[in-house]
C-alpha positions as semicolon CSV with decimal commas, in nm:
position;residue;x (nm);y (nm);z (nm)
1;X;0,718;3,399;-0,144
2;X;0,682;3,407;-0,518
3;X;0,986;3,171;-0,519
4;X;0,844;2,918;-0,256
5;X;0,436;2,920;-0,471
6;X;0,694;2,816;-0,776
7;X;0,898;2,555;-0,612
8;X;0,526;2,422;-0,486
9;X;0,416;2,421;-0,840
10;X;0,720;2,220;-0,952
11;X;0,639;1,959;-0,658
12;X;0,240;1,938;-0,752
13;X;0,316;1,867;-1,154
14;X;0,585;1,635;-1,076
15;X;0,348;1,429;-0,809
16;X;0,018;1,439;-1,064
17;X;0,267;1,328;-1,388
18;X;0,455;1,075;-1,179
19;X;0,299;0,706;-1,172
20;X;0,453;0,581;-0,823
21;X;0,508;0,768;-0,492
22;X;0,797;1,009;-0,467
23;X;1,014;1,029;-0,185
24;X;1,091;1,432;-0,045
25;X;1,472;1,343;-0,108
26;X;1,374;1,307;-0,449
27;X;1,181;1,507;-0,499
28;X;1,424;1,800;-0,402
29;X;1,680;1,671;-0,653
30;X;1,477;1,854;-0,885
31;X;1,608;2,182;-0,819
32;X;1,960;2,320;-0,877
33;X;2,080;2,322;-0,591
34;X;1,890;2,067;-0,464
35;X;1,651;2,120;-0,184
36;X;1,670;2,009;0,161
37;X;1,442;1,765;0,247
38;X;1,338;1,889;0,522
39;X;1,188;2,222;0,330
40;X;1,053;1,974;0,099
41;X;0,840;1,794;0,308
42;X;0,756;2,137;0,453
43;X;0,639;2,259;0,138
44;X;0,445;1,881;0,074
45;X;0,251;1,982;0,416
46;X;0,132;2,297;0,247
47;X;0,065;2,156;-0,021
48;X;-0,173;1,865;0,144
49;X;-0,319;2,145;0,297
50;X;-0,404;2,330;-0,005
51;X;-0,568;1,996;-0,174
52;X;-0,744;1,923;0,175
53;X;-1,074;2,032;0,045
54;X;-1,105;1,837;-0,317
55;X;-1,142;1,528;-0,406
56;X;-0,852;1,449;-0,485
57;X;-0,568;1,507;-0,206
58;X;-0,222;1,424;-0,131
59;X;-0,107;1,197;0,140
60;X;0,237;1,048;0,205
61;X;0,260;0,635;0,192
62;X;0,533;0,430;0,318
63;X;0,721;0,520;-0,073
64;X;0,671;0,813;-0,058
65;X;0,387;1,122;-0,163
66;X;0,127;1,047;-0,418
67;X;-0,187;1,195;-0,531
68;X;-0,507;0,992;-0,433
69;X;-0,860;1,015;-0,480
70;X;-1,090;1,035;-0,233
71;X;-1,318;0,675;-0,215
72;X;-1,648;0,868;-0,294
73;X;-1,501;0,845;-0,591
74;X;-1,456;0,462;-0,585
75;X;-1,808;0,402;-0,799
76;X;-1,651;0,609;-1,114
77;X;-1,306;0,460;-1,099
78;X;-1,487;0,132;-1,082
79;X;-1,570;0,221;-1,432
80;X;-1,231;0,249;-1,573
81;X;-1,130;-0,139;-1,465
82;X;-1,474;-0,324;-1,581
83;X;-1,255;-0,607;-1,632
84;X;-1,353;-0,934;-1,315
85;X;-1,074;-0,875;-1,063
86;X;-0,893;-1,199;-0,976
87;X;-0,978;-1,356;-0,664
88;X;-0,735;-1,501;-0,365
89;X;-0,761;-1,798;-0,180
90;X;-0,852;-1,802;0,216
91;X;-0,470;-1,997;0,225
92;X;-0,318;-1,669;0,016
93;X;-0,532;-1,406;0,302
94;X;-0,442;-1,620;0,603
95;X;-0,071;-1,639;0,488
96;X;-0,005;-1,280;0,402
97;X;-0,248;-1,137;0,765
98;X;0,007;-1,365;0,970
99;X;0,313;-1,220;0,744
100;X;0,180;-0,894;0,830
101;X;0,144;-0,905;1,218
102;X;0,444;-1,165;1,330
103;X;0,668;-1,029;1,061
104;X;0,995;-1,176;1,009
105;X;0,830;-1,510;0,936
106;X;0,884;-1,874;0,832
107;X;0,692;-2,069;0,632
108;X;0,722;-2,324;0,913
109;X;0,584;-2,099;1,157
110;X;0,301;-1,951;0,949
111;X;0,236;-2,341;0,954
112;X;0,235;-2,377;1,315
113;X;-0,055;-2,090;1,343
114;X;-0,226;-2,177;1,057
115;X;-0,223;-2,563;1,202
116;X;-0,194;-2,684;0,764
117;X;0,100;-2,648;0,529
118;X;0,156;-2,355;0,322
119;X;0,215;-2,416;-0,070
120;X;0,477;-2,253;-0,272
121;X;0,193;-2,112;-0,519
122;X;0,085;-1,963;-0,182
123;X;0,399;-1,785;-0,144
124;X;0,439;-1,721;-0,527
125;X;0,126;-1,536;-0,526
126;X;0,211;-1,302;-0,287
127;X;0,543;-1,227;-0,371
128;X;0,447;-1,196;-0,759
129;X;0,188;-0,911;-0,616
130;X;0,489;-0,750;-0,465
131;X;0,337;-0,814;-0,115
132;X;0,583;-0,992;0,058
133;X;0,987;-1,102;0,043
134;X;1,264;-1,231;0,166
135;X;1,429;-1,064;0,394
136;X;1,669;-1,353;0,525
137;X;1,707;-1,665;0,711
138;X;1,707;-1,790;1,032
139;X;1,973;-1,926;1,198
140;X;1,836;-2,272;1,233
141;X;1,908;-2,641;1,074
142;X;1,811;-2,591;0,687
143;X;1,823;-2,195;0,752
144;X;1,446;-2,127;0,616
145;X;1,352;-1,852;0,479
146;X;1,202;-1,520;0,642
147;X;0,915;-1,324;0,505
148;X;0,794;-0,972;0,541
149;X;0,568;-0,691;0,390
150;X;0,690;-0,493;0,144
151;X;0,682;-0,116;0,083
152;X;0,420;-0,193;-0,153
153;X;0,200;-0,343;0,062
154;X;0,197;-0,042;0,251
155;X;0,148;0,176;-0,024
156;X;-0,197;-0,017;-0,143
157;X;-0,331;-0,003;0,225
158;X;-0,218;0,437;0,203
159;X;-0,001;0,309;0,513
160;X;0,323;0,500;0,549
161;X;0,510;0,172;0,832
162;X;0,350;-0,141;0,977
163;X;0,325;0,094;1,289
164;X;-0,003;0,179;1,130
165;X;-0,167;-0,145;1,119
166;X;-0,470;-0,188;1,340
167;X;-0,406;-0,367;1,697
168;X;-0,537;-0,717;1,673
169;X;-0,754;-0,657;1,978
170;X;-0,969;-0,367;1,787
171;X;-1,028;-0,620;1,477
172;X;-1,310;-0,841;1,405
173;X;-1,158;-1,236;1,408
174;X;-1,496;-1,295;1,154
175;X;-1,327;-1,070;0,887
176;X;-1,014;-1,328;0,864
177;X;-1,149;-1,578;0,636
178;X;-1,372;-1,370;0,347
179;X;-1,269;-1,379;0,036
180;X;-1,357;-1,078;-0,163
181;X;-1,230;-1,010;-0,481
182;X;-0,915;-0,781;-0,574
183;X;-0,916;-0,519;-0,870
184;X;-0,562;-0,481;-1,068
185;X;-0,251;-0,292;-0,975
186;X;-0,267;-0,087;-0,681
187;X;-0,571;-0,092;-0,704
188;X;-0,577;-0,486;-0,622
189;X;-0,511;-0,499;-0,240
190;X;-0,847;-0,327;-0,089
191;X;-1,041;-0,600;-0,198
192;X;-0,776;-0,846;-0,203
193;X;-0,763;-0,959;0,137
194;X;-0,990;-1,024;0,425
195;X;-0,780;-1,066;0,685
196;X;-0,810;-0,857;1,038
197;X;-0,530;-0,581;0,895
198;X;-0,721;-0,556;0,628
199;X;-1,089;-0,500;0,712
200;X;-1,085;-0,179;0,940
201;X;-0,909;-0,016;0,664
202;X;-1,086;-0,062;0,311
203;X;-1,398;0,102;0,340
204;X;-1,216;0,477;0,339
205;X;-0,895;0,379;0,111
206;X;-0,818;0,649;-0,141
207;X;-0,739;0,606;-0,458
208;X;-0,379;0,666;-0,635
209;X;-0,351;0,846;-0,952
210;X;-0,101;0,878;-1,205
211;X;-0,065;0,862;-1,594
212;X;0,034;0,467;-1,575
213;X;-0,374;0,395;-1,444
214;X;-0,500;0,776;-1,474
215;X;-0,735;0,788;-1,194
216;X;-0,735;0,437;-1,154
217;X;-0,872;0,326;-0,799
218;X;-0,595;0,208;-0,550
219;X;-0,857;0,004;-0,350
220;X;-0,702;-0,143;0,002
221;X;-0,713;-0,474;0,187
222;X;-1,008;-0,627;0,365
């Protein structure tokens, strides 16, 4: 037991000193020998468990486990970014919510639903915010490009797959087209976006923390 509480110990400092989600393979390299992943992520359960009731917690995101705060918290990590957020475009929110839900896409057919053409400084934006990439071509004349989330997309909505997006049916079509603003880093995407993924999960986003924005808020899309 007093072996297990150590190995624990190891996995809590390394996840509060670490700036980015760490994967349970990882994670278990840190021991000689290295542990099984499966006991890792056993261990990452207990430890979630023993976190449960402060405000900060752990939870595991599609990169891995990370230590978030809780958003009651969101008014005094507010404080630590004063600086405006920048704000997207209803073109960037509309492009990246039909990314997200008919994912692989091409630009061509994100023009089809959107019924207007898409920009490359559309595109640029979202890929420069990590949100979406390339993730092939079609087989078609001129072979076009497909696009898809990325990993860190998922990690600013605290989504571990796309599994986890809300149905369509259960969103609000009036959310689609606000344009709220987005705070920096992982912070940004809370805010970011108002499009129907989006909305039904930024009101109870945690917050990520980790010595590259200590405590910073990792607000989610809406």
């Amino acid at each position: 037991m007093d072996e297990l509480k150590h190995v624990k110990s190891v996995l809590e400092a390394a996840l509060l000193a670490s700036g980015e989600p760490l994967q349970a393979e990882l994670l278990g390299q840190l021991f000689d020998p290295p542990l099984e992943p499966d006991l890792v992520r056993r261990l990452l359960e207990d430890l979630r468990g023993d976190w449960s009731e402060r405000l900060v917690r752990l939870e595991q995101v599609a990169s891995g486990w990370r230590f978030q705060a809780k958003p009651e918290l969101q008014e005094y990590l507010d404080r630590l970014t004063p600086e405006k957020p920048p704000k997207y475009s209803r073109a960037v929110m509309e492009t990246l919510a039909i990314i997200a839900y008919r994912q692989p896409v091409t630009r061509g057919e994100i023009e089809a639903i959107r019924g207007v053409s898409v920009s490359s400084n559309v595109v640029k934006t979202l890929e420069d915010r990590q949100w979406i990439e390339t993730v092939g071509h079609r087989e078609t004349p001129g072979r076009p490009a497909l696009y898809a989330t990325t990993k860190r997309f998922l990690d600013d909505l605290s989504l571990r797959s796309i599994a986890e997006l809300p149905p369509l049916a259960d969103l609000d079509p009036a959310n689609l087209l606000e344009q709220p603003d987005a705070p920096t880093k992982a912070a940004e995407v809370e805010q970011s976006l108002a499009s129907p993924l989006l909305g039904a999960i930024a009101d109870d986003a945690p917050q990520p923390l980790g010595p590259t924005q200590p405590q910073a808020p990792s607000q989610t899309l809406h």
